[in-house]
C-alpha positions in Angstrom: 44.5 -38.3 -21.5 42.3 -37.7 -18.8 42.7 -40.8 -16.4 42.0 -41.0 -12.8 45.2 -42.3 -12.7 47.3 -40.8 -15.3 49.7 -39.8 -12.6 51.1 -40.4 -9.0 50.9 -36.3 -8.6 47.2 -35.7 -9.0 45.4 -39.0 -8.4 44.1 -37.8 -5.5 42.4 -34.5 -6.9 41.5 -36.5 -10.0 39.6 -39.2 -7.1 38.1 -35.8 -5.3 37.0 -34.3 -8.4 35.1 -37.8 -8.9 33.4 -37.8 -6.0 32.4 -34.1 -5.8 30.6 -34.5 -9.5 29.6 -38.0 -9.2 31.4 -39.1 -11.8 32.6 -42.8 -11.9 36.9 -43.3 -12.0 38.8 -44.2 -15.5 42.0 -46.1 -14.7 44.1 -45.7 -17.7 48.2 -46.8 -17.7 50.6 -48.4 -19.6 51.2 -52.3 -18.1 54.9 -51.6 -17.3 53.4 -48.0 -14.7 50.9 -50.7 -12.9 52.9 -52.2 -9.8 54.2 -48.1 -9.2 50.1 -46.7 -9.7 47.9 -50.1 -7.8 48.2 -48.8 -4.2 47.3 -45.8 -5.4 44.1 -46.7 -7.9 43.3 -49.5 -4.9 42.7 -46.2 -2.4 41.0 -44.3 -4.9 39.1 -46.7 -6.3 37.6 -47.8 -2.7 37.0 -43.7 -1.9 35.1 -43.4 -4.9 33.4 -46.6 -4.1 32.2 -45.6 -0.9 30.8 -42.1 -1.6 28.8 -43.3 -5.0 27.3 -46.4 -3.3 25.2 -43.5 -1.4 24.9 -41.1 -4.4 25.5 -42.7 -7.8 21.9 -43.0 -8.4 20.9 -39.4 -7.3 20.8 -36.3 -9.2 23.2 -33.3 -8.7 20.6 -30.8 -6.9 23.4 -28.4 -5.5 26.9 -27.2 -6.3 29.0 -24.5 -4.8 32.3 -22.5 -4.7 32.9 -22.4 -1.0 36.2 -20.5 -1.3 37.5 -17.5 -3.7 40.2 -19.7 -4.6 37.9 -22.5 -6.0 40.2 -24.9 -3.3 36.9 -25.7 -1.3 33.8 -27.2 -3.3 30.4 -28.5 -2.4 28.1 -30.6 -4.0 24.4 -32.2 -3.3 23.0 -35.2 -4.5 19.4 -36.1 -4.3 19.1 -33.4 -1.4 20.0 -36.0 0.6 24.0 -36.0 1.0 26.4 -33.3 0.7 29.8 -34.1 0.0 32.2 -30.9 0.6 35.9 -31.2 -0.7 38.8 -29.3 0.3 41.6 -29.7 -2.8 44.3 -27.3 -0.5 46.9 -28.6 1.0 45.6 -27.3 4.6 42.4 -28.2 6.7 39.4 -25.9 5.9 36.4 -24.3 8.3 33.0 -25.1 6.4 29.9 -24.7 9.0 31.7 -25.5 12.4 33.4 -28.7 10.7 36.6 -29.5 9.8 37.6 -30.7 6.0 41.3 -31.9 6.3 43.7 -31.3 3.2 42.8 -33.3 0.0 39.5 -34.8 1.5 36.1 -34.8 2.0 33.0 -34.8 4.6 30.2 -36.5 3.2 27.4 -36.4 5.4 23.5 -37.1 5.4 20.8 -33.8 5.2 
């Protein structure tokens, strides 16, 4: 019940949330739901990809509430990369930078 792709309406948070804890996708569907959810799972899939190639084998070291609504997060991984995630539906301030709606800055530290 708690798929990465268990619906069209919160893939991406479910693909943000996966990033911002390091935790690695579950695509779960019924066959006849694949052709509408692929494009979909392909993006997410290949987000999730990129940011775990740097950080899968590093350990959480840092985790913060940015906002009082919980809408921007932060996490650190080996002290090495920060990944900060804005799950609003507008761009976010964090330090100078820019986090667009439903994405993320992952940079180097």
């Amino acid at each position: 019940g708690d798929s990465t792709a268990m619906s069209l309406d919160i893939i991406s948070d479910k693909t943000l949330f996966a990033c911002l804890y390091g935790c690695p996708p579950l695509y779960s569907f019924k066959e006849e739901n694949y052709k509408k959810l692929k494009q979909a799972i392909l993006k997410s899939y290949k987000t999730i990809t990129a940011v775990h190639e740097k950080t899968a084998l590093l350990t959480m070291t840092d985790f913060k509430i940015l906002s009082d609504d919980y809408m921007l997060q932060c996490s650190v991984f080996g002290d090495k990369y920060r990944i900060t995630v804005n799950f609003s539906n507008e761009p976010r301030e964090v330090d100078g930078k820019t986090v667009l709606p439903k994405d993320f800055i992952l940079e180097e530290i």
